[in-house]
N, CA, C and O atoms as a Maestro MAE file, in Angstrom:
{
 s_m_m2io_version
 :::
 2.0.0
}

f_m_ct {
 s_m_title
 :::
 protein
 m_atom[232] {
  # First column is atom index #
  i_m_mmod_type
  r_m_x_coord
  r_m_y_coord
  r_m_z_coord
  i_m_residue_number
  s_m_chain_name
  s_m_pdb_residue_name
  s_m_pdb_atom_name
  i_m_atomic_number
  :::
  1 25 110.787 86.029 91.336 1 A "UNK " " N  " 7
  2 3 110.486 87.068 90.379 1 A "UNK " " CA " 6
  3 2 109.663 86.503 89.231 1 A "UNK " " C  " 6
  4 15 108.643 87.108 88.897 1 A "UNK " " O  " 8
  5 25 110.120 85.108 88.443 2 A "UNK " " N  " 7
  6 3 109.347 84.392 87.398 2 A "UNK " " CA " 6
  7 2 108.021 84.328 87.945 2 A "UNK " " C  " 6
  8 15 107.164 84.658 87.126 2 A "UNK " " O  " 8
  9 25 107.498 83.936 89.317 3 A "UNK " " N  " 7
  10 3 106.082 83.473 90.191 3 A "UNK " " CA " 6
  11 2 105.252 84.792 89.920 3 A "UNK " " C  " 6
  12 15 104.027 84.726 89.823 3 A "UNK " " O  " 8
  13 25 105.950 86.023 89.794 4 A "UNK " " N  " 7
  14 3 105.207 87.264 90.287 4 A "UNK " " CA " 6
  15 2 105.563 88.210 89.118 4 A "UNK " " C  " 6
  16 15 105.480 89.435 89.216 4 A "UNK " " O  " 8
  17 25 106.001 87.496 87.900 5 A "UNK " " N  " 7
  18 3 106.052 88.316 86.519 5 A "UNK " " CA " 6
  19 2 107.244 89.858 87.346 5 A "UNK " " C  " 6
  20 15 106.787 90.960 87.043 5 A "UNK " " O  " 8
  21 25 107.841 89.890 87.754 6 A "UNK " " N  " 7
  22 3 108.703 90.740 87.766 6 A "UNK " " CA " 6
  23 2 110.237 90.777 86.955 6 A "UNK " " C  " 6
  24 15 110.993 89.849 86.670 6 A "UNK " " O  " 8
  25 25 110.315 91.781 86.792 7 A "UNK " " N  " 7
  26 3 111.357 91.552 85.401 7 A "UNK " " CA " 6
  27 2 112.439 92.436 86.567 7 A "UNK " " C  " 6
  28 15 112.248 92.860 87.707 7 A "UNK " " O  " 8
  29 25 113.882 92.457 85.436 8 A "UNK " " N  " 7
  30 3 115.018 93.392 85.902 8 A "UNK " " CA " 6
  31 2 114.896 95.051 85.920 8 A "UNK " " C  " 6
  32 15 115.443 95.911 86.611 8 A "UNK " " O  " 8
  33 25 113.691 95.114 84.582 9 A "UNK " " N  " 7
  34 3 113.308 96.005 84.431 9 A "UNK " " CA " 6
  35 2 112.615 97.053 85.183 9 A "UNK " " C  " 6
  36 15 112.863 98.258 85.176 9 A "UNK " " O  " 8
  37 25 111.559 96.316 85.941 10 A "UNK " " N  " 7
  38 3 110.558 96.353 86.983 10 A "UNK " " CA " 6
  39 2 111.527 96.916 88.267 10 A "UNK " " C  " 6
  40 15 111.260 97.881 88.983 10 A "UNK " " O  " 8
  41 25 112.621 96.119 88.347 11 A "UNK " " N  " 7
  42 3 113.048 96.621 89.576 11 A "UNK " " CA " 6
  43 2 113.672 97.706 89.805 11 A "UNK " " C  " 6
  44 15 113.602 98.400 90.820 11 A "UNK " " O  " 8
  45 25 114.666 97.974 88.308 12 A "UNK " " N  " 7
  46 3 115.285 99.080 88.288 12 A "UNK " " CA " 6
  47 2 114.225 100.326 88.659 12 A "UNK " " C  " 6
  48 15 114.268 101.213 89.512 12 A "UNK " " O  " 8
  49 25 113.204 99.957 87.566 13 A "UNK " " N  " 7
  50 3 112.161 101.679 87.692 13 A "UNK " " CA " 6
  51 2 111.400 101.078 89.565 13 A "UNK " " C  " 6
  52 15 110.768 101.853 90.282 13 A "UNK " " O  " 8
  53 25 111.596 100.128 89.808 14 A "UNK " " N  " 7
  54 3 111.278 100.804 91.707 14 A "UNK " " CA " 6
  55 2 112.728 100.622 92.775 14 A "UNK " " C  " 6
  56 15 112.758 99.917 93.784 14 A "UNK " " O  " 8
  57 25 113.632 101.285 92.348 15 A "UNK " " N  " 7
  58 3 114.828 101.938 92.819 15 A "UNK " " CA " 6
  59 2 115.795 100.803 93.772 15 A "UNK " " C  " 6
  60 15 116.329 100.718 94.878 15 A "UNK " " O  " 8
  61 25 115.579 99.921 92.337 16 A "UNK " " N  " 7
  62 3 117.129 98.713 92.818 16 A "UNK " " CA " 6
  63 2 117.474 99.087 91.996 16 A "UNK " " C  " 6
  64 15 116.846 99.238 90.948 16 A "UNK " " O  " 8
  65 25 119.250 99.514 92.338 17 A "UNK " " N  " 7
  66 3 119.650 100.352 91.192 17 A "UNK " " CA " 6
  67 2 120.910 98.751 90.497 17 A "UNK " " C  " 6
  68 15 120.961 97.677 91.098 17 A "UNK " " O  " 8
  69 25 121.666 99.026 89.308 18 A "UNK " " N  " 7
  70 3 122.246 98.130 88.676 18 A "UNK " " CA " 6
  71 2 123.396 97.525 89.099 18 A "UNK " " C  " 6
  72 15 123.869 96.526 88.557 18 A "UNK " " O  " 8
  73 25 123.863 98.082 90.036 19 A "UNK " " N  " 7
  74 3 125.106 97.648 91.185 19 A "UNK " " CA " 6
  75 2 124.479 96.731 91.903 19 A "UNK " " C  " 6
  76 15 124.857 95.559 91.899 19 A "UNK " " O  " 8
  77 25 123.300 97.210 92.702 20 A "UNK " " N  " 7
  78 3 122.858 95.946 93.264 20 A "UNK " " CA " 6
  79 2 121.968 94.581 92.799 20 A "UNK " " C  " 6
  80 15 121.555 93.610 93.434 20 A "UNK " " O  " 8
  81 25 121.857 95.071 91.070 21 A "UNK " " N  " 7
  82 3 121.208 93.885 90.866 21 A "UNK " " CA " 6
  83 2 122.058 92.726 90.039 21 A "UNK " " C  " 6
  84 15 121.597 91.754 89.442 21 A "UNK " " O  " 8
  85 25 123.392 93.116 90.184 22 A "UNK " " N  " 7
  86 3 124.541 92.589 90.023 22 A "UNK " " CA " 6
  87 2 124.826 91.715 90.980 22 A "UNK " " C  " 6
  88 15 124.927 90.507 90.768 22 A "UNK " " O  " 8
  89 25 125.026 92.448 92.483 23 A "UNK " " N  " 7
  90 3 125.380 91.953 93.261 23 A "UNK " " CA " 6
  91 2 124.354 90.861 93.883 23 A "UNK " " C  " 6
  92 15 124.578 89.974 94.706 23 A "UNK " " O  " 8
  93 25 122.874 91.300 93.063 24 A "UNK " " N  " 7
  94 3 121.891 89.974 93.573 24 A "UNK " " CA " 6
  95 2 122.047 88.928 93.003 24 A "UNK " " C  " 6
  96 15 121.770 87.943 93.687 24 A "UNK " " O  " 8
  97 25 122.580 88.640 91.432 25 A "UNK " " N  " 7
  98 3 123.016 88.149 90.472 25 A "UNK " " CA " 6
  99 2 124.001 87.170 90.792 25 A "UNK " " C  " 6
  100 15 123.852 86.001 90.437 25 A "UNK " " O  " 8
  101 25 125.067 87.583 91.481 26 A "UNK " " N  " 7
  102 3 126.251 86.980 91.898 26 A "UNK " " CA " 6
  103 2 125.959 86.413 93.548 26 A "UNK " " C  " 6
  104 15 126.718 86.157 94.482 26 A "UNK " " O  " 8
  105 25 124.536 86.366 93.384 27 A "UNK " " N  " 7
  106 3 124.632 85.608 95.224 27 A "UNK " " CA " 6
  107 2 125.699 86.752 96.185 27 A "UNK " " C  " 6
  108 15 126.622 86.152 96.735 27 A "UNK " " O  " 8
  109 25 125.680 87.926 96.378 28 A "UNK " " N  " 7
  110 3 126.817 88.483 97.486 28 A "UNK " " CA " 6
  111 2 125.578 89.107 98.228 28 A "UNK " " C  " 6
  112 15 124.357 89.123 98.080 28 A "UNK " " O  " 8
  113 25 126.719 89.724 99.297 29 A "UNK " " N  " 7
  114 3 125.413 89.839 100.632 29 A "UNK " " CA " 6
  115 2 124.619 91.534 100.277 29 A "UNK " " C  " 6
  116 15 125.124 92.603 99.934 29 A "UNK " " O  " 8
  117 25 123.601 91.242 100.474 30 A "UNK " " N  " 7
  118 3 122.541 92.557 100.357 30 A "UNK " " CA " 6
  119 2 122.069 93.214 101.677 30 A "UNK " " C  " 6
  120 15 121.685 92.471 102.580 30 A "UNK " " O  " 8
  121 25 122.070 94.633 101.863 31 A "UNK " " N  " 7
  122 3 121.660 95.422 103.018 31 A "UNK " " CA " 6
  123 2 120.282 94.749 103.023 31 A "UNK " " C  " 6
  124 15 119.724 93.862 102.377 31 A "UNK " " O  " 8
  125 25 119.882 95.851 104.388 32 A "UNK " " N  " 7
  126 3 118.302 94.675 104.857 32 A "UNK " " CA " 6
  127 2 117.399 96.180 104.258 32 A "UNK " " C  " 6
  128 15 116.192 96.044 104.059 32 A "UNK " " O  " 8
  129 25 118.093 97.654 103.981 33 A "UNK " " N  " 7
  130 3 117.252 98.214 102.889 33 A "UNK " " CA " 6
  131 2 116.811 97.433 101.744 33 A "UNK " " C  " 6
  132 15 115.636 97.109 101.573 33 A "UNK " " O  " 8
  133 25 118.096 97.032 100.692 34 A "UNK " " N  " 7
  134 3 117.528 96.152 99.781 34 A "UNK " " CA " 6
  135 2 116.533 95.136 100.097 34 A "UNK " " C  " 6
  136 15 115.584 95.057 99.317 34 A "UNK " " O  " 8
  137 25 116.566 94.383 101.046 35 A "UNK " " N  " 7
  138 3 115.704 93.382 101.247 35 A "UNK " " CA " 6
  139 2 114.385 93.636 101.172 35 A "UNK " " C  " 6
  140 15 113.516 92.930 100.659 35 A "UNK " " O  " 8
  141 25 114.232 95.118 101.935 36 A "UNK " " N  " 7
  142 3 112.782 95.585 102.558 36 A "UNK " " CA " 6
  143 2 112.571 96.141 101.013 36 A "UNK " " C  " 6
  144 15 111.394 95.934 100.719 36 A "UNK " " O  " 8
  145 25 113.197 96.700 100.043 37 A "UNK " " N  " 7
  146 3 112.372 97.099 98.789 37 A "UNK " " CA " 6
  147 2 112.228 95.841 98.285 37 A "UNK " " C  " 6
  148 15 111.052 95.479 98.247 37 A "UNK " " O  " 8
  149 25 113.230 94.851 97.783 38 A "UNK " " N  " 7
  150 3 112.473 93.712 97.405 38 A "UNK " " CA " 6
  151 2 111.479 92.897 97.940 38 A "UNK " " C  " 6
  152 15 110.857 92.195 97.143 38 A "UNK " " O  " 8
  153 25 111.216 92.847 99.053 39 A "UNK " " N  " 7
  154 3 110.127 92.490 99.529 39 A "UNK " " CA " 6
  155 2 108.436 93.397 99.101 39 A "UNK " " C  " 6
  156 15 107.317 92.945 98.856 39 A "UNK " " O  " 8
  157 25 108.952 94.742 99.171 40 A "UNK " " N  " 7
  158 3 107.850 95.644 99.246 40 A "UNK " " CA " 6
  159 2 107.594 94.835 97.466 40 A "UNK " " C  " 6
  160 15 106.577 94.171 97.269 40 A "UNK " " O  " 8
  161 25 108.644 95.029 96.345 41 A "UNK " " N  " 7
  162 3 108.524 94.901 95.068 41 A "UNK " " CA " 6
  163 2 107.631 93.984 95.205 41 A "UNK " " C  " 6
  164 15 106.455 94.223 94.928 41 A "UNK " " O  " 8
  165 25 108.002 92.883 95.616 42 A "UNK " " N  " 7
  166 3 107.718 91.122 95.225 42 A "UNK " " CA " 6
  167 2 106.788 90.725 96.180 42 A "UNK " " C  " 6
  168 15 106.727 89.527 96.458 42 A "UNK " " O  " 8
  169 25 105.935 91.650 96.821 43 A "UNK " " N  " 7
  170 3 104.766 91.360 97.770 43 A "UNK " " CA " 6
  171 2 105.072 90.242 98.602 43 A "UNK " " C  " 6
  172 15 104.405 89.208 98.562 43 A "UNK " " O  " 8
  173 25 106.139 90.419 99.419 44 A "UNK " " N  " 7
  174 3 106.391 88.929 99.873 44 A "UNK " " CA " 6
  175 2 107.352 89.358 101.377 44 A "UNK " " C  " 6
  176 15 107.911 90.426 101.628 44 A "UNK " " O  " 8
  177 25 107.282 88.037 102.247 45 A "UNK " " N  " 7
  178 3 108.407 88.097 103.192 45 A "UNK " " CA " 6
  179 2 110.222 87.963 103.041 45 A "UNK " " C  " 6
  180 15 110.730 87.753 101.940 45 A "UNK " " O  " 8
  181 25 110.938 88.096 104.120 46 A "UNK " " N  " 7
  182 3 112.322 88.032 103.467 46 A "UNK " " CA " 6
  183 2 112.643 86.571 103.920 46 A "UNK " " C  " 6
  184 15 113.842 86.317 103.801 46 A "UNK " " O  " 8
  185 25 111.963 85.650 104.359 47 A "UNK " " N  " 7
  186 3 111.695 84.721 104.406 47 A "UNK " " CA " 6
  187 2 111.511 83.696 103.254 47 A "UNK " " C  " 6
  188 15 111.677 82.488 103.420 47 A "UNK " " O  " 8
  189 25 111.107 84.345 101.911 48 A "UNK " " N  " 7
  190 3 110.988 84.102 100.862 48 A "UNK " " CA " 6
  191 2 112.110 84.166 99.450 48 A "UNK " " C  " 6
  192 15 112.237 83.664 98.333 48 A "UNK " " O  " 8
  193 25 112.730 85.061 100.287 49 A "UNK " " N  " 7
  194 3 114.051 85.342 99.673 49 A "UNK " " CA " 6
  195 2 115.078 84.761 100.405 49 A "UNK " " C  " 6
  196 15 115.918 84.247 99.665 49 A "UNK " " O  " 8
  197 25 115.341 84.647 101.716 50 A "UNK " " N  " 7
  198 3 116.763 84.669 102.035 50 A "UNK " " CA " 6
  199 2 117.138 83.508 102.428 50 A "UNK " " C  " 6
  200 15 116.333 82.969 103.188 50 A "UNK " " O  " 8
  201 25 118.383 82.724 102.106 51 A "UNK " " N  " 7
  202 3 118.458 81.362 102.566 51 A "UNK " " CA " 6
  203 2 119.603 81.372 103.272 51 A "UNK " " C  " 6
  204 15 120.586 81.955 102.813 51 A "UNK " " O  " 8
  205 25 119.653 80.624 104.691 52 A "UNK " " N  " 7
  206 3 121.138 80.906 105.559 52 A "UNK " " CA " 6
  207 2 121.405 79.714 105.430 52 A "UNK " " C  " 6
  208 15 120.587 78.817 105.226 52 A "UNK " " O  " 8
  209 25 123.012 79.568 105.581 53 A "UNK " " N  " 7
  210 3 123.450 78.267 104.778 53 A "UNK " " CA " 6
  211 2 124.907 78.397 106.031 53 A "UNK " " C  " 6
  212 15 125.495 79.406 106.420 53 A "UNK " " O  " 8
  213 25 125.105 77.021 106.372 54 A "UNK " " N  " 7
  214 3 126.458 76.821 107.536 54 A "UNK " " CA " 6
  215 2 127.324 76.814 107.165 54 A "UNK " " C  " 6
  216 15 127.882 75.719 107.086 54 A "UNK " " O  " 8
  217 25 128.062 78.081 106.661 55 A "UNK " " N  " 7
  218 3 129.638 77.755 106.223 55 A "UNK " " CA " 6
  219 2 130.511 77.347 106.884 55 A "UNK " " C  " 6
  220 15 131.575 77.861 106.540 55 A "UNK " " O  " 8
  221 25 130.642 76.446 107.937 56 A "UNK " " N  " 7
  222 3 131.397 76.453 108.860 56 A "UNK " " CA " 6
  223 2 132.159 75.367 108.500 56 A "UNK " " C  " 6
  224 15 131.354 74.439 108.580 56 A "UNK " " O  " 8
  225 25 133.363 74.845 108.104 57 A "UNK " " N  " 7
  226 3 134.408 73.804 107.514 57 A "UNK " " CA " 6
  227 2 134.389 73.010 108.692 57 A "UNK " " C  " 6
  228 15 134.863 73.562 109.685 57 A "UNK " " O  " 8
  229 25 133.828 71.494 108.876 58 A "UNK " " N  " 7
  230 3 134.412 70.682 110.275 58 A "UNK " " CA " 6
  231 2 135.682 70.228 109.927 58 A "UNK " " C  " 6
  232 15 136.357 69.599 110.742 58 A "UNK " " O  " 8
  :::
 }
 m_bond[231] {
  # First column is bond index #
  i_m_from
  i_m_to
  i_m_order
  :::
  1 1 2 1
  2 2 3 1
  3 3 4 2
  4 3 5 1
  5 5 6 1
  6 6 7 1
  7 7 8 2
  8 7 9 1
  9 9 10 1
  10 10 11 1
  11 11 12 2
  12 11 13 1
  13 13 14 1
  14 14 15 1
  15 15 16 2
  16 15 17 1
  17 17 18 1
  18 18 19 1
  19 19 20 2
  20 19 21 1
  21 21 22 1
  22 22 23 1
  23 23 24 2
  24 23 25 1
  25 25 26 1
  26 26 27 1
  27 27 28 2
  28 27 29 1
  29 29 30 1
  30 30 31 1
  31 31 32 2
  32 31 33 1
  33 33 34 1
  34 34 35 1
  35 35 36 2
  36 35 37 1
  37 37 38 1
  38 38 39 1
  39 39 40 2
  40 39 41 1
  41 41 42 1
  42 42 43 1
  43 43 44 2
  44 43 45 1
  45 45 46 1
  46 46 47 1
  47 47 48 2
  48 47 49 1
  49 49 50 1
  50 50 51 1
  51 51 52 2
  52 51 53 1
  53 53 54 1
  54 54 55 1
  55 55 56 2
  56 55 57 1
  57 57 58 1
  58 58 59 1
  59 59 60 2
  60 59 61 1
  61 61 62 1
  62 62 63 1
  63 63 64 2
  64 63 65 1
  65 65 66 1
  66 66 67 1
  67 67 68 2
  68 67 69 1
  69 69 70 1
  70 70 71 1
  71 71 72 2
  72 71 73 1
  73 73 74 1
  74 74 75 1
  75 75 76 2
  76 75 77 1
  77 77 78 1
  78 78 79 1
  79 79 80 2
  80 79 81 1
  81 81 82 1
  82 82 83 1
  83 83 84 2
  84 83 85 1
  85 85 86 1
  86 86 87 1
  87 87 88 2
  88 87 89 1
  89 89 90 1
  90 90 91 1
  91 91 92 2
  92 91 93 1
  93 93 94 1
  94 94 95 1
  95 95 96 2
  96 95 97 1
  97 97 98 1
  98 98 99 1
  99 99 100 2
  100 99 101 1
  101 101 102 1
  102 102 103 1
  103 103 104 2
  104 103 105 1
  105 105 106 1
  106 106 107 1
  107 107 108 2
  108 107 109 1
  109 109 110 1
  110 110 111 1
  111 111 112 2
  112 111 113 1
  113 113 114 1
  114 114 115 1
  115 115 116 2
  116 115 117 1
  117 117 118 1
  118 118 119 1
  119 119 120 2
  120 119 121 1
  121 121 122 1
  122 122 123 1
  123 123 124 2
  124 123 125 1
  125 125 126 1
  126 126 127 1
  127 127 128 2
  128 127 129 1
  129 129 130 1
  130 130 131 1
  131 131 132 2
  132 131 133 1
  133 133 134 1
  134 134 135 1
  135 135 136 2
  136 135 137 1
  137 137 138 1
  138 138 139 1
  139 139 140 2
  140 139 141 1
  141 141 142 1
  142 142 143 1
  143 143 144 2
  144 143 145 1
  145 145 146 1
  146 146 147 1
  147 147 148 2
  148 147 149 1
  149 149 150 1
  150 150 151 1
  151 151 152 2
  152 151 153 1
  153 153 154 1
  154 154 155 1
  155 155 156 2
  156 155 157 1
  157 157 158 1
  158 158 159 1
  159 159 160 2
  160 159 161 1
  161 161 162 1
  162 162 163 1
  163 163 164 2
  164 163 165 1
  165 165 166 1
  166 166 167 1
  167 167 168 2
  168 167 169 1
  169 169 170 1
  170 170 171 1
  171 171 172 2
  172 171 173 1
  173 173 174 1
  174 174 175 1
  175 175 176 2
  176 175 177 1
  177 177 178 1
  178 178 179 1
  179 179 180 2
  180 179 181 1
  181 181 182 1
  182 182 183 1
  183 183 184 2
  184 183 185 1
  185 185 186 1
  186 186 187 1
  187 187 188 2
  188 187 189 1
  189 189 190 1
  190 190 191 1
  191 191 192 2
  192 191 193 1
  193 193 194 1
  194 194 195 1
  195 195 196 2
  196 195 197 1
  197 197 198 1
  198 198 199 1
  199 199 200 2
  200 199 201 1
  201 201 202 1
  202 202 203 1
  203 203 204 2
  204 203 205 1
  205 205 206 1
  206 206 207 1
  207 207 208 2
  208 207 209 1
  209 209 210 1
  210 210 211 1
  211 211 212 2
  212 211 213 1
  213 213 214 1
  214 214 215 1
  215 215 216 2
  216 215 217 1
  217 217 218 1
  218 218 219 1
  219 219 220 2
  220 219 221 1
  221 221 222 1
  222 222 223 1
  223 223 224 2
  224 223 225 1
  225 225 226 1
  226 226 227 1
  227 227 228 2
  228 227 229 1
  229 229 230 1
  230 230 231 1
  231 231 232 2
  :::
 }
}
């Protein structure tokens, strides 16, 4: 968002509403709607956003 001057502001007025920018806030899991507007927002892939990580305890 800092790379591409997008604010909280920005996102709210293109319809991420404040529940979910909470929940982006707190790292919790986001629908792949959200994804596809933040992507559309942030001119970008979800590739760019999303990081998968191995929770798996050995």
């Amino acid at each position: 968002m800092d790379e591409k001057g997008i604010t909280q502001y920005k996102l709210l007025k293109s319809g991420i509403d404040n529940k979910t920018l909470d929940t982006l806030k707190k790292n919790n899991n986001i629908t792949l709607l959200t994804l596809e507007k933040l992507c559309n927002i942030l001119d970008c892939t979800p590739n760019d956003i999303v990081r998968f990580t191995d929770n798996k305890k050995a």
